[in-house]
N, C-alpha and C positions, 0 to 999 in steps of 0.2 A: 588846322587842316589835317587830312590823315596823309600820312606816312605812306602807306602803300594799299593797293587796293588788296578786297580778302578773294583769295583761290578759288570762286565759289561756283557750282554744279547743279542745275538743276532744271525747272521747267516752268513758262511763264507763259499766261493765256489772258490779257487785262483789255484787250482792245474791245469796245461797245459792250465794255459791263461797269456797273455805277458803283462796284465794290470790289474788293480784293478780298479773299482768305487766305492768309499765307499756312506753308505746310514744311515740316521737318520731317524727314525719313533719313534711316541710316541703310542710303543707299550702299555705302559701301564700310567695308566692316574695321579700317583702323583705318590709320593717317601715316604716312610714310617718316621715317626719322630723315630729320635734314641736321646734314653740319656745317650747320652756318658762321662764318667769321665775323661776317658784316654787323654792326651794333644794330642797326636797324631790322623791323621785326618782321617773320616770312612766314607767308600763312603756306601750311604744309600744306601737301598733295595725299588725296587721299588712293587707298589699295584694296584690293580684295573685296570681289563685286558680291551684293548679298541680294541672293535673287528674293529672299522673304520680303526685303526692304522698297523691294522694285515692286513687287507685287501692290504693297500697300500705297505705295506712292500711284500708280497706278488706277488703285481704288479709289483714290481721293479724285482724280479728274473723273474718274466714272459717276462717281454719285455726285459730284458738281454738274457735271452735263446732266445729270438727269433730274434736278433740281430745277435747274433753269428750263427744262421743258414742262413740269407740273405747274399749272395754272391755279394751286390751290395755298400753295407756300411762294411768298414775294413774286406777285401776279405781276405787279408792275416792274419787277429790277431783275436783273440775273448780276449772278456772282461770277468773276472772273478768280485764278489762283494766283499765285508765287509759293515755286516750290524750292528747297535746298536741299541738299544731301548733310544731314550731320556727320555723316561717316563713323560715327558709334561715338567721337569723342567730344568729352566736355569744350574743347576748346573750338571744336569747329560748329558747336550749336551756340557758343556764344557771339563768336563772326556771325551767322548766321540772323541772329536776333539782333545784331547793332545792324547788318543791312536791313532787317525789315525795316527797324525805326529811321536809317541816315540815307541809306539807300549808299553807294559808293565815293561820292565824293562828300557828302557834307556832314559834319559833326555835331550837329546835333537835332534829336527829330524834329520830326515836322509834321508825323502820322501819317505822309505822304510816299509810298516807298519808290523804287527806281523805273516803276511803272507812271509812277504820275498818277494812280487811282490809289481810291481813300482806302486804307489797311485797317478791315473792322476786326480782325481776331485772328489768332494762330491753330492750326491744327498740329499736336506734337509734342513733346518730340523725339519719341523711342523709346529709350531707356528712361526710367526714372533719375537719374542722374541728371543726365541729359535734359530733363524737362524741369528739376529741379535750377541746372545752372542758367537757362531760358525763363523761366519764372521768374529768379530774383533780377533780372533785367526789365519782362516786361512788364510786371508788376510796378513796377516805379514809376509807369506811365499807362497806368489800367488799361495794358491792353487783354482783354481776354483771350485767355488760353485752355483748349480742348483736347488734353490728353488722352492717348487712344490704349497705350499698353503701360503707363506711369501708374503705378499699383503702391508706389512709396507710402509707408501710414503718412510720413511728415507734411507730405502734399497738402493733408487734409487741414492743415492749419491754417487760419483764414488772416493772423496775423501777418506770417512773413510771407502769403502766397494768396494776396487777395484776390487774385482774378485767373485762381486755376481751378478750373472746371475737367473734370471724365466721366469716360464711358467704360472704366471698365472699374468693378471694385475695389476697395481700397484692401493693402496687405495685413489690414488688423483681423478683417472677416479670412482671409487665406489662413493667416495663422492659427484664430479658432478654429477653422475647418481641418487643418492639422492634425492639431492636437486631439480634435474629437475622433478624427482616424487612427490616431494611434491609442487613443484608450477603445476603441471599436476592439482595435487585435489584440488588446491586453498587453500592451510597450510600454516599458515603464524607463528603460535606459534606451537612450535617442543619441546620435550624434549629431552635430549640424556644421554643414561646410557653406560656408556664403561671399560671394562675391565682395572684393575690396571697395564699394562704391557704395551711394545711397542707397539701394534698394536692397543689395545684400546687407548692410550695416544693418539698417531698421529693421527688414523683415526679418532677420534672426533673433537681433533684441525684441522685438514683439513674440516671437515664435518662444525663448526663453522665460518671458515673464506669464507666458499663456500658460508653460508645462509646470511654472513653479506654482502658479494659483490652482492647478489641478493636480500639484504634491505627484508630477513627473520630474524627472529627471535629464538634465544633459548633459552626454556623458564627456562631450567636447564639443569646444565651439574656435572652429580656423577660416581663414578666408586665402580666397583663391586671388592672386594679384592682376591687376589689370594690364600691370606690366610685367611679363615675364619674370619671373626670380627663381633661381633653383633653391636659395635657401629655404623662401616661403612654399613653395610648393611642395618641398620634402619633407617641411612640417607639417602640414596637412596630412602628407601619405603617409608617415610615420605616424600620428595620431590616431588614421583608420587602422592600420594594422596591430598597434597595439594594445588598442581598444576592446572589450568586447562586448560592445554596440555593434547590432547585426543589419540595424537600420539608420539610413540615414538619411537626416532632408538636406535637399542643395538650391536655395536659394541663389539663385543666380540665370542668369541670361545664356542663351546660348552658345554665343560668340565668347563671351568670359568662361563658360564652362568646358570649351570646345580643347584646350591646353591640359585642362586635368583631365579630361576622357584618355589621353595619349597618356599620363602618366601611369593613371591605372590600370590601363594593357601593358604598359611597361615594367610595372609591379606585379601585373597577375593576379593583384585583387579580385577574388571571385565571395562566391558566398554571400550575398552582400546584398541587401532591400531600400532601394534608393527612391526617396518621396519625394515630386518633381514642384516646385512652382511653376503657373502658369508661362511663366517665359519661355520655358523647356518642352514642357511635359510632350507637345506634338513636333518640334523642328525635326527639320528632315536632316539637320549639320549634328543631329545627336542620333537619331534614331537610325541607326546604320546597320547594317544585319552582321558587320564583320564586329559590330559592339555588344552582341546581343549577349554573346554569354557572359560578358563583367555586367551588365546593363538589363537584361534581359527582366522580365518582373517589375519594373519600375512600376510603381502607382502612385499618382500625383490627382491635381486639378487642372481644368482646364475651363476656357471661357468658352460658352455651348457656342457647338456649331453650328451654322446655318450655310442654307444657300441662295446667293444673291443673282437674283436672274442677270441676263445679259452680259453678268462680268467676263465668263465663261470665253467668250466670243469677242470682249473689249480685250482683253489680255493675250488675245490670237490675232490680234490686229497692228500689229506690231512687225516692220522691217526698215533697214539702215536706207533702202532707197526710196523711202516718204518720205526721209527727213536727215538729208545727207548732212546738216549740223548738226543731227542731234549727238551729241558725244558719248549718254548713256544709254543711248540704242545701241550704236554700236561698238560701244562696248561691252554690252548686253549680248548681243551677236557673237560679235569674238572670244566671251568666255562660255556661253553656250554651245557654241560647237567647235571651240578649241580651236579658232583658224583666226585669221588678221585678214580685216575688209580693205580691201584695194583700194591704195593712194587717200589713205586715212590717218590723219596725225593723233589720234587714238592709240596709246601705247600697248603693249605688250602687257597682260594682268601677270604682274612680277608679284614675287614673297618676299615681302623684305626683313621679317619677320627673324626670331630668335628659334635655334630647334629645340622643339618639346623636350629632347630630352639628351639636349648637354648643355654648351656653353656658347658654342662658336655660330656665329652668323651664315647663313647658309640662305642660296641664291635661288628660288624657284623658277625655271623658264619656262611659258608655256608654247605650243608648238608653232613654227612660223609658217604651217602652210594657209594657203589666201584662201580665204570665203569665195564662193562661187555665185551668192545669192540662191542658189538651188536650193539650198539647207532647209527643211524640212519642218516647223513644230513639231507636228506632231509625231516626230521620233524620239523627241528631247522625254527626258524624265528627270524632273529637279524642281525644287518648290514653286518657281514662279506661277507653271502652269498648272499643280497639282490643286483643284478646288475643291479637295474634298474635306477636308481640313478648313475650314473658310470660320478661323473664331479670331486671332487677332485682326485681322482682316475687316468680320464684320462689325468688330469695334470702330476701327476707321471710319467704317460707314456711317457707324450711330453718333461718333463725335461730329462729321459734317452736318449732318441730321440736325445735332444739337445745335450749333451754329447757326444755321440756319432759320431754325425753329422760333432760335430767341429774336432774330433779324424779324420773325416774321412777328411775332410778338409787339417789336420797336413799333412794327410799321403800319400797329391796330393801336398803339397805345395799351396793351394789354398787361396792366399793372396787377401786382399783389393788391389786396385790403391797404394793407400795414405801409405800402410805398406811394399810394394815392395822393394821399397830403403833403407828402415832402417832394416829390420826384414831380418835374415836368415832362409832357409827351416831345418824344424827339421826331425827329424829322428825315427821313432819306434821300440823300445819302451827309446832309449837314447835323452828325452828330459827331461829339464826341466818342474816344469807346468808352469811357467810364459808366457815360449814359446807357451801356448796354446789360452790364451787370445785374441790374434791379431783375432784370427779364431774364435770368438763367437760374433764379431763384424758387424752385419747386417745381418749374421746367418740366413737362409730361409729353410724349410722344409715344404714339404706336409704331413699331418697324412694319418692314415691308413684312413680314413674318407672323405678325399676331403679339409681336414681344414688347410690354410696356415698359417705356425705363421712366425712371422719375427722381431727380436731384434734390439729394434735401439739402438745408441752410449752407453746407461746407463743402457744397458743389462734388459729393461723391453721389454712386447711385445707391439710394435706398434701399431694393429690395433684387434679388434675382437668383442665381443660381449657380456653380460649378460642375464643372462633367467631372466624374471622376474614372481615368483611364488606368489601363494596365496594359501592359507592353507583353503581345504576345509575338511571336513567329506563325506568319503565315503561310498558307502552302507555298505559294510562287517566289519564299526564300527571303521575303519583306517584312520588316517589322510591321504592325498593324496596332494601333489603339482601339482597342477594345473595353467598350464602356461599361461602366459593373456598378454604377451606383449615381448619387446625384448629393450636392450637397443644397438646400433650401436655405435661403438667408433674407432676415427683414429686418428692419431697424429694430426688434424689439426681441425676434425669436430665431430659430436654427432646426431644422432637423436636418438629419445625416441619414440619407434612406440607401442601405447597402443589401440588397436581397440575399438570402440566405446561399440561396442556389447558383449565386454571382460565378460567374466561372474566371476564377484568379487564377492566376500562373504564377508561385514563386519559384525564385530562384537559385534553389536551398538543394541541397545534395538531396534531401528526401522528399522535394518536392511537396512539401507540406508548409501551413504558416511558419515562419521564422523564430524564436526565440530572440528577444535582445533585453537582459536583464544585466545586474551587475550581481545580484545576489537571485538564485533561485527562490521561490514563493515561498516562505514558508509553510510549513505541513503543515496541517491542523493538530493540537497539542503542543508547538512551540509560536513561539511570539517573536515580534520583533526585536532584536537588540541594535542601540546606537555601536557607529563606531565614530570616535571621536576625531572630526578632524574631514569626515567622507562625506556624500551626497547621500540622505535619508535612504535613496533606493539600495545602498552598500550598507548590508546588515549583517550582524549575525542571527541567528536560530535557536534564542532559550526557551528550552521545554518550560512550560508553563508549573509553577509550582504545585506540590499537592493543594488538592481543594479550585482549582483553577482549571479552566479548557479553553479551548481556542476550535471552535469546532467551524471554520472557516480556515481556509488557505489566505493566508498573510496577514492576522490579524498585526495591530500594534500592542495592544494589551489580552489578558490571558482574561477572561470573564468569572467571577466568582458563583462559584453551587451555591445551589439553595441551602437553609440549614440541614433540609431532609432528604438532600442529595451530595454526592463525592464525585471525585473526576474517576475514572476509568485507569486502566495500567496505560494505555497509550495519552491520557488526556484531553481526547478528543471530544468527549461526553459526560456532561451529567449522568449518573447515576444513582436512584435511588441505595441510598448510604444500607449497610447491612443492619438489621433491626435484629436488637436481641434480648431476649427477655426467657426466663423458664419456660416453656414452652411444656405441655401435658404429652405433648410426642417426642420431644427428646426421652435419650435413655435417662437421663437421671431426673427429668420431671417426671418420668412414668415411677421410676425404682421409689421417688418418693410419696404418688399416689399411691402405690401399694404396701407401700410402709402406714401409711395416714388410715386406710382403711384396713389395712389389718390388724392395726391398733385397736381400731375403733370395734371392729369383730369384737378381737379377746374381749376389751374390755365389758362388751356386751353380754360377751359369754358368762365372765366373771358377774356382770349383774343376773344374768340367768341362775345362775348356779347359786349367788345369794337370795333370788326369790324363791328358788324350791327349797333351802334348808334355812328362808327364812325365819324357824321358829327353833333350830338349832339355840343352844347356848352360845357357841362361839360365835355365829352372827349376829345372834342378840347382845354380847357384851361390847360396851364401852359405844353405845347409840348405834344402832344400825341404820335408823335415817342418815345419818351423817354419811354412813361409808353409801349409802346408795345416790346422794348428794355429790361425793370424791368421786364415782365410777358414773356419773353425769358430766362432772365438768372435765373430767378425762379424756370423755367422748368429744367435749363440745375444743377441748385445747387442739386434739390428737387432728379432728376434723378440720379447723380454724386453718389447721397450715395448709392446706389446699387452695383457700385464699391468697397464697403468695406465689400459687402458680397458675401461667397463662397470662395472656398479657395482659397487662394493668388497666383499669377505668379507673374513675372518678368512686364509682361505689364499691367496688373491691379495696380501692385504698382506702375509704373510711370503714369499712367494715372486719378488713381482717386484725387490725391493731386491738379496736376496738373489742371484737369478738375475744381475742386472746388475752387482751386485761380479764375483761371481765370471766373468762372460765380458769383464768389461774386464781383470781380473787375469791372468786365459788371453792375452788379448790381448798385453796391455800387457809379460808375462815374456817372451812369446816376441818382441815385436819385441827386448827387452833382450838376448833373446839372440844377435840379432841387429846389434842395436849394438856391442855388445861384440865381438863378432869386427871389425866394422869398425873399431871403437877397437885393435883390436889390429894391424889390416891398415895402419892411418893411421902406427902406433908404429913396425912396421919399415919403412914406405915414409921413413920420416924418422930413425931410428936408424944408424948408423954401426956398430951389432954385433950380434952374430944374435939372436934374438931367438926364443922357441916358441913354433910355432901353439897355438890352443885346441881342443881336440878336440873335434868334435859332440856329444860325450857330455855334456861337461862342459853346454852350452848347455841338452840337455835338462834335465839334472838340476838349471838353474836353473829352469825351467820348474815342472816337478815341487815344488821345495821352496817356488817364490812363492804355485803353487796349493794344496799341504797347508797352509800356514800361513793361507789365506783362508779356507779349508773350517775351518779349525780356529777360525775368530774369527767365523764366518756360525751354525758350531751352537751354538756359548755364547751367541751373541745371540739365535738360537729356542729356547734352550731358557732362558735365563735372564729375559727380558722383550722377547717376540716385539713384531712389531709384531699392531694389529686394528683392524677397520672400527668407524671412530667418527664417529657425529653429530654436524656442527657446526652449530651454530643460533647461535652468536656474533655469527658475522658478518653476516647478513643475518637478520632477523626472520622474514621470508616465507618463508625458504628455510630446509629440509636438504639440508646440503652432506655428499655420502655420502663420508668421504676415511679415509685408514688414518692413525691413530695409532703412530707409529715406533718406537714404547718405549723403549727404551733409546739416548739418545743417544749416550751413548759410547760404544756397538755401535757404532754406525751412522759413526761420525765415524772409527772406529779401521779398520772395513772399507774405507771409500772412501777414508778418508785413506792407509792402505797403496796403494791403485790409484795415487794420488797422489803417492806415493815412488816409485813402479815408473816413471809416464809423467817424473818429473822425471830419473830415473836415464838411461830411454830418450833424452833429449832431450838432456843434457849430454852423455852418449856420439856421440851421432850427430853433435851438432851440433861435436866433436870434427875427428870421421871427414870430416866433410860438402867435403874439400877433395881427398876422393881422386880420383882420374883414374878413375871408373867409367865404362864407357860405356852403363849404365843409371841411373847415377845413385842408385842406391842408399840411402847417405847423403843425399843432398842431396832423395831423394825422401822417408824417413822422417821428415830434419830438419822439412822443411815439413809433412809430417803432424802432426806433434807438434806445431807452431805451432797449426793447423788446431785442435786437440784442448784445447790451451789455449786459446786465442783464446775455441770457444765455449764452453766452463763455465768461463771466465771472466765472461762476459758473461752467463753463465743465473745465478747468482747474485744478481746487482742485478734481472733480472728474474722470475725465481721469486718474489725476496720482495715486492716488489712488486705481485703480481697473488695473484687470489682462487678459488677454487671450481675448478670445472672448468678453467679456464683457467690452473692455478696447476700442474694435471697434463698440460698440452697445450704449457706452455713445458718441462717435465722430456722431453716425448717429444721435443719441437722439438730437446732437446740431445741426447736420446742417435741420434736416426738422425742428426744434423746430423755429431756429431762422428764416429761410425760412418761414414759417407758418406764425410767427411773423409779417415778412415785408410785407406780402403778405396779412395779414389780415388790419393791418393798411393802407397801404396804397390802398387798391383798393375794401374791403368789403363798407365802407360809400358809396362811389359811388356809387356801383353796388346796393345796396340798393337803391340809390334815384332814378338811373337808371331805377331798374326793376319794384319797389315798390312805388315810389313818381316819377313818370316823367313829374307831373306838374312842378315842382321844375324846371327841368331840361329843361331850355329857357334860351333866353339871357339875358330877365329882371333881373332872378334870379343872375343867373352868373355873368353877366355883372352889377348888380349894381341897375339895375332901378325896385325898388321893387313896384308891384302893391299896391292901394288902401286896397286890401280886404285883405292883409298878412302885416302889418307890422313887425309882428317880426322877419321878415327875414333881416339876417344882411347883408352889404355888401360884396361885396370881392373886396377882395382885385385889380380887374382889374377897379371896380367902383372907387373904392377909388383914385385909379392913376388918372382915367380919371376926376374927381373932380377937383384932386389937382394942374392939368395940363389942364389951360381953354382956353389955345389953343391946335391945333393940333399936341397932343405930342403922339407918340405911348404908349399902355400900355405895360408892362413887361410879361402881360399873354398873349402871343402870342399863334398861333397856332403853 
């Protein structure tokens, strides 16, 4: 048997209806502490009347009477209620829920409650807590249960909570809608304060595991105690202030919230952007105008509001002398207009409560003068009668709706497909509740409003929508919600629709969006760094390496340039890398164009000056073809280097190598062939026996076979592995160095290495001859050419390799006009001197040997010297 009966509160209407709905509201908002000695157990008295909770309680006999007048839903039955007051606590919704099933004297159910009519379902019951400790009660005897503001995720579990059904969304959709609000304003460090119970526990753990899948951050996570504690509650406030999270969500309920609002006027907490859950976002116990500036800015969700005809006028129909029992009329009464209703055992609405903000117990009295009955509605301002606001409210509605709906369903047999075959039709009012479940299963109703709700398999709703409010200051000195966006949600998708032109109010010293980072964005040009130990959104700022950018604010890695781009001095950008190459407009590509063709002039000139005294003697000795053959490929060398400026192709790179083998090869055969007769002229000037000229013929057709065999080792090198214009980016980062890739080195080695055997042939030969008696000097002016020639690509060698880029092709030009110059001056400036300057000189006597009376000191040459040493008719070696 029970022990004692439960303290219980509330409103019953069962008489000539064939069903019961019972109903849970937290009419009043704690439970008084008792200190009880007695072993035996005493169901507390509950305190602190909650006009919200009256309201909805309220609302439920409304839409039941109006249920039972529509002849379109259970035509044949009306629904009577049983209602209790939870009083916000777990302990008095589970009294509550052992009377639905025992009813007051007996222990164990019977689905029968103290009405004597059949109990097909609960409406309730408040807090998600609250309907979670009511769940795992009525769940153990399916009775179904219709949640009207239980937004818990856990609810949704069909295991431990087979037969809880709601009307209002579950807190997993809240916490996505969240989190897509704070990546909306770019938040990336979040705090979150949440109520000691189920709906704060869950809705924060869902709200954390949301911000961690979308690589946010939280910057703390504390809850607010259900039971007064100064220590917990000054860790919370010491967490916001030390913090520097500018935002914060507060998961939690009104009435739970109502202790920390006093803490943070007592701290002075300001500055501060606070993200509301639907439990909050609209109460009138938070939204106070003396709370506005800790408070003020708030933007949350809320559940859309509507307006429910009639209520308006159901909720104004209300006085203690209708219903001289009723006890929460007039109590209702007495804390509405502050007075005590005459010869009424209705207590005094005392605080028994702890104060916000110390230790000690402290006694609120409210005033003892007597109600008059005169008192007035419509002077009152306080939630009960306030309908403009009408969202958890019209939840309430939609849960009896649901109720209802499935009833009406039972009472068509109006089964799913899938329950057809297993499930028999039941019968009213001889069913089971278990038998009603099947029928709450995809469950579809239109409201009075146009609003379709629809329950999928785990009895939450499917698809609908959140207001999303902002807390401004109205003219007349009241806080006002003010709507700025909507949030869209369906089983499958989400949009967040926030218009641009939204008119937000934060609550920020400059009145602009808020910052709440832990590290500012990084700048474009540095990248993220870990810190080891912190939450990803706590970074540091490394500049991005050379060759890397970050040309977005926050990246986490620094992006690498192309090959043919660099980063910037700030690193924010690709840049086209600086390209560098001799360039014909720089000063020194130009100094050297005018050197290539002033070369090329002289030596022209010098060809000029040997076609007009072409028929001289000293032109004609030692083959003149030859020397106009030398002052050919002078042109073609001196010219060639022009090829290695400007920027590089594919056919400037095969052609200038190319081009300069072969006109040193031209070169370099025909002085040979020229050494050679002097190495022959040296043999008989120093021989004791005759000895044969070398016939001009022969010289040319040295010429001829030095050039087919270079022509012949230049086209296997273009056609077997040419050189091409290739980018180098090795050497300097910053720069493309535009230069030709040579290809085939042992082309390249085998061509200029032949020039190479040619000019050492030249050189041993001459340097031979170099002691003949010429009186141009011949020999001794080649010899010293060929020094000249070795000397410098001897010395371009250690400085080509040496040096880089452009200047790597400006030391190859320096050698070839240097050595060019070189041959060009030894071998053909003396002449053209005696030529132009001395052309007494230049006769046959001189040339030939026979030196006049009035000049002895003219020495022989060497064509004298033959024709001496040969006193018959022997040719000399200086032929024409």
């Amino acid at each position: 048997m029970l022990l004692r009966k439960f303290n219980l509160t509330g409103y019953v209407e069962a008489e000539n209806h064939s069903m019961v709905i019972g109903g849970l509201f937290p009419i009043h908002t704690r439970t008084i502490p008792t200190n009880n000695s007695d072993e035996k157990p005493v169901s507390a008295m509950c305190e602190g009347f909650n006009f919200r909770g009256f309201r909805w309680m309220k609302t439920m006999i409304h839409t039941i009477k109006e249920i039972n007048e529509r002849k379109d839903i259970l035509p044949n039955h009306t629904l009577g209620y049983q209602i209790f007051d939870t009083c916000f606590s777990v302990s008095k919704a589970m009294e509550n829920s052992l009377a639905f099933l025992t009813g007051q004297e007996e222990n164990k159910p019977n689905f029968r409650n103290s009405t004597g009519k059949y109990l097909v379902g609960i409406i309730g019951s408040g807090g998600s807590s609250l309907s979670v400790a009511a769940a795992r009660i009525l769940g153990l005897y399916y009775i179904p249960q219709v949640g009207y503001t239980s937004s818990c995720a856990i609810l949704s579990d069909k295991f431990q909570f087979p037969t809880f059904y709601r009307s209002i969304p579950s807190d997993k959709i809240q916490s996505e809608a969240m989190v897509n609000l704070i990546i909306h304003f770019g938040w990336v460090w979040v705090g979150a304060i949440a109520a000691d119970d189920d709906y704060g526990k869950y809705g924060a753990k869902s709200f954390r595991e949301k911000m961690e899948t979308a690589n946010l951050c939280v910057a703390f996570s504390e809850t607010i105690p259900k039971v007064y504690s100064y220590e917990k509650m000054q860790k919370a406030i010491k967490a916001i202030k030390s913090s520097t999270a500018k935002v914060i969500v507060l998961f939690t309920t009104d009435i739970d919230l109502s202790p920390f609002v006093l803490e943070v006027i007592h701290h002075n907490i300001t500055n501060r952007t606070w993200i509301a859950s639907e439990a909050w976002i609209t109460s009138a116990l938070i939204a106070k105008p003396e709370y506005f500036p800790y408070f003020g800015g708030t933007i949350g969700f809320a559940i859309p509001r509507s307006v429910i005809p009639g209520l308006k006028e159901f909720l104004y129909d209300i006085h203690p002398s209708k219903a001289p029992n009723d006890t929460l009329t007039i109590e209702f009464w007495q804390t509405a207009f502050n007075c005590t209703w005459p010869n009424s055992s209705v207590p005094y609405n005392v605080d028994h409560r702890v104060n916000m903000t110390g230790k000690e117990d402290r006694l609120y009295d409210m005033s003892d003068q007597l109600c008059t009955g005169e008192e007035k509605l419509e002077d009152l301002k306080n939630t009960y009668l306030d309908t403009s606001q009408l969202r958890i409210t019209n939840n309430v509605k939609q849960a009896v709706y649901l109720m209802a709906y499935a009833l009406d369903r039972l009472s068509t047999c109006d089964l799913l497909e899938e329950y057809r075959n297993s499930t028999a039709c039941s019968h009213i009012p001889d069913f089971e509740p278990r038998e009603l479940m099947p029928y709450f299963k995809k469950l579809k109703l239109t409201t009075h409003d146009g609003t379709e709700i629809e329950l999928d398999n785990n009895g939450d709703v499917e698809s609908g929508y959140y207001d999303i409010l902002n807390w401004h200051m109205g003219n007349a000195g009241e806080i006002t919600f003010v709507k700025v966006g909507e949030y869209k949600f369906t089983s499958s998708k989400y949009e967040l629709v926030l218009p641009k032109n939204s008119s937000l109010f934060w609550n920020t010293e400059s009145s602009r969006l808020p910052d709440s980072v832990c590290t500012k964005l990084c700048a474009p040009g540095t990248r993220k760094g870990i810190r080891q130990g912190q939450p990803i959104c706590c970074f540091d700022c490394i500049p991005c390496a050379d060759g890397y950018v970050s040309e977005k604010p926050g990246q986490r890695e620094c992006d690498a340039c192309s090959e043919d781009d660099w980063s910037n001095a700030e690193k924010n950008k690709c840049v086209p890398k600086l390209v560098e190459f001799l360039a014909y407009e720089e000063a020194l590509g130009f100094t050297l164009v005018i050197l290539s063709i002033f070369g090329a002039l002289v030596v022209l000139a010098v060809t000029v000056v040997y076609v007009i005294h072409r028929y001289t003697p000293l032109v004609k000795a030692n083959d003149r073809e030859l020397s106009f053959l030398i002052q050919t490929s002078l042109v073609i060398t001196v010219l060639s280097s022009m090829l290695f400026i400007g920027k590089p192709c594919n056919w400037s790179c095969m052609a200038r190598q190319v081009t300069l083998a072969l006109g040193f090869c031209l070169c370099l055969s025909s002085i040979l062939g020229k050494t050679i007769s002097l190495f022959f002229a040296y043999r008989i000037s120093v021989s004791k026996t005759r000895l044969v000229s070398m016939s001009p013929v022969f010289r040319k057709l040295i010429v001829l076979f030095c050039v087919v065999g270079e022509i012949s080792v230049c086209v296997a090198y273009l056609v077997v592995d040419p050189p091409s214009m290739f980018k180098n980016i090795e050497i300097q980062n910053v720069k493309i160095i535009f230069e030709c890739n040579e290809g085939s080195i042992e082309f390249l080695c085998s061509i200029f290495g032949f020039d190479v055997l040619l000019a050492l042939l030249c050189f041993l030969t001459t340097f031979v001859a170099r002691q003949l008696p010429d009186n141009y000097y011949e020999g001794k002016c080649i010899t010293f050419g060929m020094l000249v020639f070795f000397i410098v690509w001897i010395s371009f060698v250690p400085a080509y390799l040496s040096t880089k880029g452009k200047f790597k092709v400006a030391v190859e030009i320096f050698a070839i006009l240097a050595s060019s110059y070189g041959l060009f001056g030894c071998l053909f400036l003396p002449k053209c001197f005696i030529i132009l300057l001395r052309p007494k000189r230049n006769t046959e006597e001189t040339v030939g040997g026979r030196v006049p009376t009035v000049d002895r000191s003219i020495q022989l040459t060497s064509a004298s010297v033959s024709s001496e040493l040969n006193s018959t008719t022997v040719s000399t070696v200086l032929d024409e």
